[in-house]
LUMBA-661892 format. One line per field, with one value per residue (C-alpha): x, y, z; residue number from 1. Coordinates in Angstrom, 2 decimals. Each point is the difference from the previous one (the first is absolute). Last residue first. Layout:
% residues N
X: [X_...]
Y: [Y_...]
Z: [Z_...]
seq: [NUM_...]
This chain:
% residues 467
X: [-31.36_0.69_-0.44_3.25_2.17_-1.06_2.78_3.33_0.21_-1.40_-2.70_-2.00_-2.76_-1.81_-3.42_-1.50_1.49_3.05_0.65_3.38_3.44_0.90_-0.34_1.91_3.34_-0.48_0.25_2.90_1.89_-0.74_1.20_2.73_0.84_1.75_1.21_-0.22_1.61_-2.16_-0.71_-2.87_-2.16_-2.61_0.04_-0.54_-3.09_-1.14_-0.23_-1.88_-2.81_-0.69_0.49_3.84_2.03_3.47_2.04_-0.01_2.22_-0.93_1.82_-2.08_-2.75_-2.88_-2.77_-2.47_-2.47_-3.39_-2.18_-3.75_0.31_-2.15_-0.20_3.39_1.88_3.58_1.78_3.14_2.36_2.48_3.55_1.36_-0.27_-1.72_0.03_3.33_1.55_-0.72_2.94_1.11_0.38_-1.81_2.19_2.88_1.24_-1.74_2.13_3.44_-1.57_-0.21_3.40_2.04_-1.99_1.27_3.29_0.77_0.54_2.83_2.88_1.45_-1.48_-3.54_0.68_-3.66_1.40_-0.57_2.20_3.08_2.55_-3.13_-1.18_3.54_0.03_2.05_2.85_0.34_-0.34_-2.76_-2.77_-3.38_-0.53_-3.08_2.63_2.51_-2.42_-1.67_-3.66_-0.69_-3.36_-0.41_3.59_-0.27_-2.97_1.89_2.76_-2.45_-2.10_3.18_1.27_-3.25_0.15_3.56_-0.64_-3.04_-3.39_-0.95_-2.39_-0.09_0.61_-0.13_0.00_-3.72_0.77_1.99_3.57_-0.16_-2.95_0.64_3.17_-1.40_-0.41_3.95_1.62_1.20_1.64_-0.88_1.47_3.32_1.86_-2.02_-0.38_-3.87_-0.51_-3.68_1.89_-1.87_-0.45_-0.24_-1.53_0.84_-1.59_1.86_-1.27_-3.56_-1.60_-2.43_-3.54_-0.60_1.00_-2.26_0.29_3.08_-1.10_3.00_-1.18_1.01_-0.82_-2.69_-1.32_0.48_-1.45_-3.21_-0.45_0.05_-2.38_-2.59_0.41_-1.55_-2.36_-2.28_-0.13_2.69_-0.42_2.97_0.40_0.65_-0.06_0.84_1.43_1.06_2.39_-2.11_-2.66_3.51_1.12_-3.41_-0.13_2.97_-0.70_-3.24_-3.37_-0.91_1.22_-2.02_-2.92_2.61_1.33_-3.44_-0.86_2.63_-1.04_-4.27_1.63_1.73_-2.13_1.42_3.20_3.73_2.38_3.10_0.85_2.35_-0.05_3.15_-0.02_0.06_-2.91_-1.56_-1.48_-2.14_-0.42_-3.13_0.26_-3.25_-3.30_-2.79_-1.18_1.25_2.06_-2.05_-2.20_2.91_0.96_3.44_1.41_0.49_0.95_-3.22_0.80_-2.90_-2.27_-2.69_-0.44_-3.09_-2.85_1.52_1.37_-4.05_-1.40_2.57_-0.70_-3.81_0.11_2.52_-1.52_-3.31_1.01_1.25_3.03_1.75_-1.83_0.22_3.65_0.69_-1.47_1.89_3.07_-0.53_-0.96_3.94_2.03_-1.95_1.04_3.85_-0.22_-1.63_3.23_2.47_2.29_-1.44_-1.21_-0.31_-2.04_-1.20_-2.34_0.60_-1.77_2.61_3.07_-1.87_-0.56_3.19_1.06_-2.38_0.81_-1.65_2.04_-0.78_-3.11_-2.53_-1.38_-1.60_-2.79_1.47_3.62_-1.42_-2.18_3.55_1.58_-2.88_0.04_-2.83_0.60_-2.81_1.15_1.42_1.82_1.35_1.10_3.50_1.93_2.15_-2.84_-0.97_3.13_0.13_-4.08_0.75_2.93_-1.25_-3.09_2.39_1.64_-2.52_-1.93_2.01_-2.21_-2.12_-3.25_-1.28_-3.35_-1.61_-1.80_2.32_3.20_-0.81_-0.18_2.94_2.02_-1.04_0.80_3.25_1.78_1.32_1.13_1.88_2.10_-1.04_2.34_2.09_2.97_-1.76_0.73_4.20_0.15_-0.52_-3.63_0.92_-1.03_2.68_2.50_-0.73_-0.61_3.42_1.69_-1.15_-2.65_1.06_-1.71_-3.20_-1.75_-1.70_-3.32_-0.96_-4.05_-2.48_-3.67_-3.49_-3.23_-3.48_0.85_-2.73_-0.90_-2.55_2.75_3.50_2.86_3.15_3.31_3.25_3.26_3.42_3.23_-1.02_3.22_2.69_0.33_-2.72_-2.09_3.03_-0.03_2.06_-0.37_-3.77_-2.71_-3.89_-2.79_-3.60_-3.31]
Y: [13.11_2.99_-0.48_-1.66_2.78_1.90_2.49_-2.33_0.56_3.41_0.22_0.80_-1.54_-1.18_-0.87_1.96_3.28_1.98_3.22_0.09_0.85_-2.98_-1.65_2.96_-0.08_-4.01_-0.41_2.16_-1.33_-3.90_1.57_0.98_-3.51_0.58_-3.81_0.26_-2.45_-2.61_0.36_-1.91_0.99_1.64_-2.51_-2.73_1.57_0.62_-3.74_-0.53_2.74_-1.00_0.39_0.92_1.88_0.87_2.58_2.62_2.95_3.57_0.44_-3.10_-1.71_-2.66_-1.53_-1.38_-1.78_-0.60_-2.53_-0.99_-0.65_2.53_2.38_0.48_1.94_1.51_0.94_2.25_-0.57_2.15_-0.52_2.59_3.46_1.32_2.64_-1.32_2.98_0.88_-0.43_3.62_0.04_3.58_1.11_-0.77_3.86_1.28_-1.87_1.17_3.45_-0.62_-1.83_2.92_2.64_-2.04_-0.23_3.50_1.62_1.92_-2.51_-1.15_-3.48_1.30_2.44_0.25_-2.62_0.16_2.79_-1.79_0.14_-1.16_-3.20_-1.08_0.22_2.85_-0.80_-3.82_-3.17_-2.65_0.96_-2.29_0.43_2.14_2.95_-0.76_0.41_3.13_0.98_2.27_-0.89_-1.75_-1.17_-1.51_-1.66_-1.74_-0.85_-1.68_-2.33_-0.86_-1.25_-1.60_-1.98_-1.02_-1.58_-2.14_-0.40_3.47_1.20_3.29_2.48_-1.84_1.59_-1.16_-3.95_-0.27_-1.08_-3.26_-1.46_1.21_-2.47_-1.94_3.63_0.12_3.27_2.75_2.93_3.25_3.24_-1.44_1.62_0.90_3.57_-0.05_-2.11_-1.89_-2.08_-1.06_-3.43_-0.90_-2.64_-3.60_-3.10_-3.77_-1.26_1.18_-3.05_1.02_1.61_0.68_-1.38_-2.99_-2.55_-1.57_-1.50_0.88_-2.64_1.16_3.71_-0.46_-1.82_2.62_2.73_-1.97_-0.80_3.20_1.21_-2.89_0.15_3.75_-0.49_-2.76_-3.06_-1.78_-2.86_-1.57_-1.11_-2.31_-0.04_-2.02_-0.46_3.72_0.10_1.38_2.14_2.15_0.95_1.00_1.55_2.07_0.77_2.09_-0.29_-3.72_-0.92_2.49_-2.68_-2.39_2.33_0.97_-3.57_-0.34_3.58_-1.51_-2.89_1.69_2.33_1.92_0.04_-0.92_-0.92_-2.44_-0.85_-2.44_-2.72_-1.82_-3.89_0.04_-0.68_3.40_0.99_3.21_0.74_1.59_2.01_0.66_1.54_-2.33_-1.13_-3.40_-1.70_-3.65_1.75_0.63_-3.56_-0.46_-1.74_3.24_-1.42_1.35_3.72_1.32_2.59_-2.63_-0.80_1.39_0.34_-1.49_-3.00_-1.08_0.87_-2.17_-3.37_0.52_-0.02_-2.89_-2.48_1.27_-0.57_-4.10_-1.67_-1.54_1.23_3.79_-0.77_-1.40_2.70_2.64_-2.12_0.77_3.77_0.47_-2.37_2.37_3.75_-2.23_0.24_2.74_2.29_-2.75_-1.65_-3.42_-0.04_-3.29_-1.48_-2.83_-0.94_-3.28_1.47_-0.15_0.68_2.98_1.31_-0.03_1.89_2.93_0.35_-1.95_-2.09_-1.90_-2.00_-0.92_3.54_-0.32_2.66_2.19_0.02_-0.19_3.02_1.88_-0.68_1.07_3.49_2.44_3.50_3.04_2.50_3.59_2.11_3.42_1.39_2.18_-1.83_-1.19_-0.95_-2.28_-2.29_0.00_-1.16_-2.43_-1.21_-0.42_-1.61_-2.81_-0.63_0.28_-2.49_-3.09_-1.82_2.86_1.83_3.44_0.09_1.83_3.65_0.84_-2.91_-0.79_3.68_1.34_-2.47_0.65_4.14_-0.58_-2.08_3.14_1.36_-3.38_-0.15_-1.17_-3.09_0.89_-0.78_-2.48_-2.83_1.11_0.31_-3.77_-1.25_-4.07_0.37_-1.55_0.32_3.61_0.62_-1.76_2.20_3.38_2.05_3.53_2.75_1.78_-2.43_-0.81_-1.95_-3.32_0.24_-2.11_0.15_-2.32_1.44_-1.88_-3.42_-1.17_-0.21_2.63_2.16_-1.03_2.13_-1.44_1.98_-0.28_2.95_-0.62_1.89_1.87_1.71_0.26_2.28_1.12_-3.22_-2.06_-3.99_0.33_1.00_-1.25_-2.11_0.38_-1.68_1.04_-1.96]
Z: [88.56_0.60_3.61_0.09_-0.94_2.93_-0.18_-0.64_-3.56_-0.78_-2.06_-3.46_-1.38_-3.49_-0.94_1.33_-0.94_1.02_-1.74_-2.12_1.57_1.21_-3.71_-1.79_2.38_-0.28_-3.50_-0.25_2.22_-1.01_-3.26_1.54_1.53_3.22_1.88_3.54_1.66_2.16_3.81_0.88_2.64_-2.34_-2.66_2.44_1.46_-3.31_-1.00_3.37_-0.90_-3.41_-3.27_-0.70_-2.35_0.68_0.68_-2.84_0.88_0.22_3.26_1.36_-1.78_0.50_-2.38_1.44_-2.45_0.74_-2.70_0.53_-4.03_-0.86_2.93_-0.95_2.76_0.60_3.51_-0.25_2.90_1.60_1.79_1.96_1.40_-3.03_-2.98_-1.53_-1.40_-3.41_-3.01_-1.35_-3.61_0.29_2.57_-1.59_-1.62_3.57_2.03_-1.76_0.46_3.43_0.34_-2.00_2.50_3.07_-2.04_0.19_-3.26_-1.61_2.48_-3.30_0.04_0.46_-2.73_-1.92_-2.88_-3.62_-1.08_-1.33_3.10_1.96_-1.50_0.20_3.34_1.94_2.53_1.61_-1.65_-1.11_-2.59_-0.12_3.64_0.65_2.01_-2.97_-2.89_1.58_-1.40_-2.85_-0.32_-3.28_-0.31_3.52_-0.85_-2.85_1.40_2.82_-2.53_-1.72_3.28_0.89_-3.29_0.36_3.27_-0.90_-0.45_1.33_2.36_0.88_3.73_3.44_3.23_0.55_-0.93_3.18_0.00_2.20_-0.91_-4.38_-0.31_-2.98_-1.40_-0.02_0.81_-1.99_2.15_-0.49_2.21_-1.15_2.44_3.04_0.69_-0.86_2.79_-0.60_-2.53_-3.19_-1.42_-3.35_-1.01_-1.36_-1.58_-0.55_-2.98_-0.67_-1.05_-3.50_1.32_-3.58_-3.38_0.42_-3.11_1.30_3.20_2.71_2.22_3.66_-0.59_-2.13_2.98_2.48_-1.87_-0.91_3.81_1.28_-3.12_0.80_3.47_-0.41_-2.63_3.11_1.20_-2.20_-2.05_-1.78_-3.73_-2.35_-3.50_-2.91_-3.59_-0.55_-3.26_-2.81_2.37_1.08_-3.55_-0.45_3.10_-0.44_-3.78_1.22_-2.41_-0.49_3.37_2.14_0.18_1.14_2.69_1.15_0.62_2.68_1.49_0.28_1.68_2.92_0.94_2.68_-2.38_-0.04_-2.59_-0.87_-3.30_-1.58_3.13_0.86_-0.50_-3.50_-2.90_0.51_3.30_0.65_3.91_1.37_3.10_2.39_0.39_-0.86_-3.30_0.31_-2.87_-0.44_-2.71_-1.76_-0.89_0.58_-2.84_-2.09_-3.79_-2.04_1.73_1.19_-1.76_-0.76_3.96_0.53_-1.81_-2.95_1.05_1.56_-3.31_-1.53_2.58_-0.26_-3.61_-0.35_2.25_-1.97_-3.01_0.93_1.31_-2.59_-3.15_1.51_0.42_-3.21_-1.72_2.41_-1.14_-3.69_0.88_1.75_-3.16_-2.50_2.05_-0.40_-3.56_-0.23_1.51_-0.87_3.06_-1.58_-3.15_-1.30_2.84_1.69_2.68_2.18_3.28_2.18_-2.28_-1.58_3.24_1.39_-3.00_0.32_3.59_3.04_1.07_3.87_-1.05_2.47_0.51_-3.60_-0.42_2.76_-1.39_-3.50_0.06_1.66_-2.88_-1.94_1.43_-0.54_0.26_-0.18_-2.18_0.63_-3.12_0.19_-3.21_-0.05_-2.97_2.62_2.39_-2.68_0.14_3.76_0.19_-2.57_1.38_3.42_-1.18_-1.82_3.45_2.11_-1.86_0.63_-2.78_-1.08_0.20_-0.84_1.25_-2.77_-0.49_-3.24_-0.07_-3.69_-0.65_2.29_-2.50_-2.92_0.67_1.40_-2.39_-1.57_3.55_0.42_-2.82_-3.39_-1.70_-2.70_2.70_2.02_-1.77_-0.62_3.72_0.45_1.45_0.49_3.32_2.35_-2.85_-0.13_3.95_0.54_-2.79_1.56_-2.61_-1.06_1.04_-2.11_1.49_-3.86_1.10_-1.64_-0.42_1.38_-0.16_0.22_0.49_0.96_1.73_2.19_3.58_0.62_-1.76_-0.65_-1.64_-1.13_0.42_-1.45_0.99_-1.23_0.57_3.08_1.75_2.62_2.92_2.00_-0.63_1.26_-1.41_-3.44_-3.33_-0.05_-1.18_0.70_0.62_0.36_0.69]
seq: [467_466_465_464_463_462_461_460_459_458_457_456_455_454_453_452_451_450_449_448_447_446_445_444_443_442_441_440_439_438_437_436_435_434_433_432_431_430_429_428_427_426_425_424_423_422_421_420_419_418_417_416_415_414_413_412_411_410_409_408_407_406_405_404_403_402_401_400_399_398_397_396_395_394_393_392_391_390_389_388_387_386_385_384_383_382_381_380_379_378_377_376_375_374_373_372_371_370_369_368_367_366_365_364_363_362_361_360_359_358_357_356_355_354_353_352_351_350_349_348_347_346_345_344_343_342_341_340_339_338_337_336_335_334_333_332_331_330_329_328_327_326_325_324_323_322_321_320_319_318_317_316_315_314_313_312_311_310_309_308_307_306_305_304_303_302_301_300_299_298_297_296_295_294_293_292_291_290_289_288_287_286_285_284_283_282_281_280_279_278_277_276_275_274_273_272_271_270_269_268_267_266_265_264_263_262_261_260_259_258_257_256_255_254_253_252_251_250_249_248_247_246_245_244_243_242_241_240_239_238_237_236_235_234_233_232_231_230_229_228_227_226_225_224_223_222_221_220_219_218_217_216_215_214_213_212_211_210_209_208_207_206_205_204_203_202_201_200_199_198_197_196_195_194_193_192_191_190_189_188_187_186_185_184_183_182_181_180_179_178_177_176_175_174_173_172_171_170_169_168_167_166_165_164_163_162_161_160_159_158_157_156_155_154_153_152_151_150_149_148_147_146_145_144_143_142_141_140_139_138_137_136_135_134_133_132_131_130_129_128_127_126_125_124_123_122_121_120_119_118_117_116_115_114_113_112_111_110_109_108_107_106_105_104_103_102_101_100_99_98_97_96_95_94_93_92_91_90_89_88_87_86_85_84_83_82_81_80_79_78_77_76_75_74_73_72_71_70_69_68_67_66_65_64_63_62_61_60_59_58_57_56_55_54_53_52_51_50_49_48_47_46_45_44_43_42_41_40_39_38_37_36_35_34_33_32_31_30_29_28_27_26_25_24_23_22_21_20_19_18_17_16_15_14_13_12_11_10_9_8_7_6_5_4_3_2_1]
């Protein structure tokens, strides 16, 4: 049973200032230790007055490496167990990393052990328990003193509902859930392990994390067991409360629908698949005499341009501008024939080297327009490979699930599961809205193998039989 006190909350950032630990075997007390811990940082007023540890205790006091050898001993071969025990795990795992030793423990939490051993009570923190069960202490927000307050309510427990209430309960915590957060209401058996999206709520309305998985549960628990290690997740384990999620048929709907719903929600623990803004491209005349050869156009507006003529993707005007300078830089393209120069006579580009002499008559645009093609190709977006709409049919045998999800010029339509719902997709006549990472998503899906669980087809070509 381990406790600990700290300069603040964040295992990557503050420090251990006190460290107590009692060792139990076969159910009695064999070692006892605490030590204050010099942070070698200074200690915030709150946490002072909070703790009673000032700076001036911890200054003759040894620092964490020194500490290090009593305290891998009393931990040696144990379950390393704690009220909230993420937290003080996460330290200890941080704080040893630094001095370059790996340490792995099993984790027991006995905030959790109360939530299953008294479901009737809504607290279950150190203080919540001392109210409820009428225990007292001197040394609250102390390393031993608070270890004392944890093995004076498992006596209580064990007298209130028996050993083998408690035995059954803690081998049950430790087999599977020990790695959870004590505060997660949503127990994670509930979470399906099925493909899907899995949304991370804190207190607020609007989730904190949004992800996607074919097994949902085992990626939930893979967080928590990551906590200890990565800052994110730690930072991420403090503030979740519960999860939701929704169940997909297959990886595909998954990814679809995790881009769309960071999108809408804007969680703020996922740096990735942010909302665009309104995206551009560059699109490229087929007459090379036509001044600008590029014009930027609006990827909300990719039916009537045609993705094939179309050269980046940018997240806004100045971007694709930059982009352009500095392409024509690199191959000595014309700034007045591309449109970043206006005016008549030679560009700029030209009158210092940099330019081939499109603007001076030197070289013909046709040649200009080529080479202008082959400085984009490789930011060139694909042409649409079919007529019209198409449909993408996902399986799970599992949950007797098909999802159809249906596209047009790279856009995502809808998804639907059955034959009716598609019917009404494919005579409707929505806007297209271009998503690149729909785009890219879709490029590498059509051009893997189809298996059996997932098909390809026109809408409109026997769409009926496929299901």
């Amino acid at each position: 049973m381990l406790d600990l006190e700290t300069t603040g909350s964040s295992a990557e950032r503050d420090r251990i200032t006190e460290i107590a630990a009692v060792r139990i075997e076969n159910g009695v007390e064999v070692a006892r230790w605490s030590s204050l811990v010099n942070p070698g940082v200074s200690i915030p007023d709150f946490i002072q007055r909070l703790t009673g540890i000032t700076d001036a205790m911890v200054a003759s006091a040894p620092t964490f490496e020194e500490v290090t050898p009593a305290l891998l001993e009393v931990l040696q071969d144990a379950v390393f167990v704690a009220h909230n025990v993420r937290f003080d795990y996460g330290f200890v795992v941080k704080e040893l990393d630094r001095l370059g030793i790996a340490f792995k423990a099993k984790t027991f939490c006995t905030v959790r052990f109360s939530r299953s051993l008294y479901p009737q009570f809504k607290g279950h923190g150190l203080d919540a328990i001392l109210e409820r069960h009428g225990l007292q202490t001197i040394a609250r927000h102390r390393a031993m003193g608070d270890v004392d307050v944890v093995l004076a309510w498992l006596k209580i427990a064990e007298a209130e509902l028996g050993a083998e209430k408690l035995a059954a309960t803690a081998q049950s915590l430790l087999q599977g859930s020990a790695s959870l957060p004590p505060h997660l209401e949503t127990p994670l058996s509930d979470v399906p392990d099925t493909p899907g999206v899995y949304l991370m709520y804190g207190s607020g309305a609007l989730p904190l994390y949004i992800g996607k998985s074919v097994h949902m549960r085992r990626r939930v628990l893979s967080h928590f067991q990551a906590a200890g290690k990565q800052s994110k997740e730690m930072r991420l384990l403090q503030e979740v409360r519960r999860i939701e999620w929704r169940e997909t048929a297959g990886e595909l709907g998954a990814l679809l629908l995790e881009a769309r719903l960071v999108k809408q929600m804007q969680p703020i623990y996922n740096r990735q698949l942010r909302r665009e803004g309104q995206l551009c491209s560059w699109r490229l005349h087929p007459d090379p005499n036509v001044r600008p050869v590029l014009q930027l156009v609006r990827l909300d507006k990719l039916k009537q341009t045609g993705a094939g003529e179309l050269f980046g993707v940018y997240r806004s005007k100045r971007q694709a501008t930059e982009t352009l300078r500095q392409l024509c830089s690199t191959h000595h393209l014309c700034l007045q024939a591309v449109g970043l120069e206006s005016g008549k006579g030679a560009c700029f580009a030209f009158q210092i080297k940099q330019c081939k002499g499109m603007c001076t008559g030197v070289e013909s645009p046709a040649l200009h327009r080529v080479r202008l093609q082959m400085a984009l190709a490789e930011q060139r977006l694909l042409a649409w490979p079919h007529q019209g709409k198409v449909a993408i049919r996902e399986y799970d045998d599992r949950s007797e699930r098909t999802d159809i999800h249906v596209f047009d010029q790279w856009c995502h339509l809808a998804t639907v599961h059955n034959a009716s719902e598609l019917a009404d997709v494919t005579s409707s006549k929505q806007a297209l809205a271009f998503d690149i990472d729909t785009y890219r998503l879709l490029v590498k899906r059509l051009s893997q193998p189809i298996g059996i669980d997932r098909s390809v087809f026109e809408v409109g070509e026997s769409q009926h039989e496929q299901f």
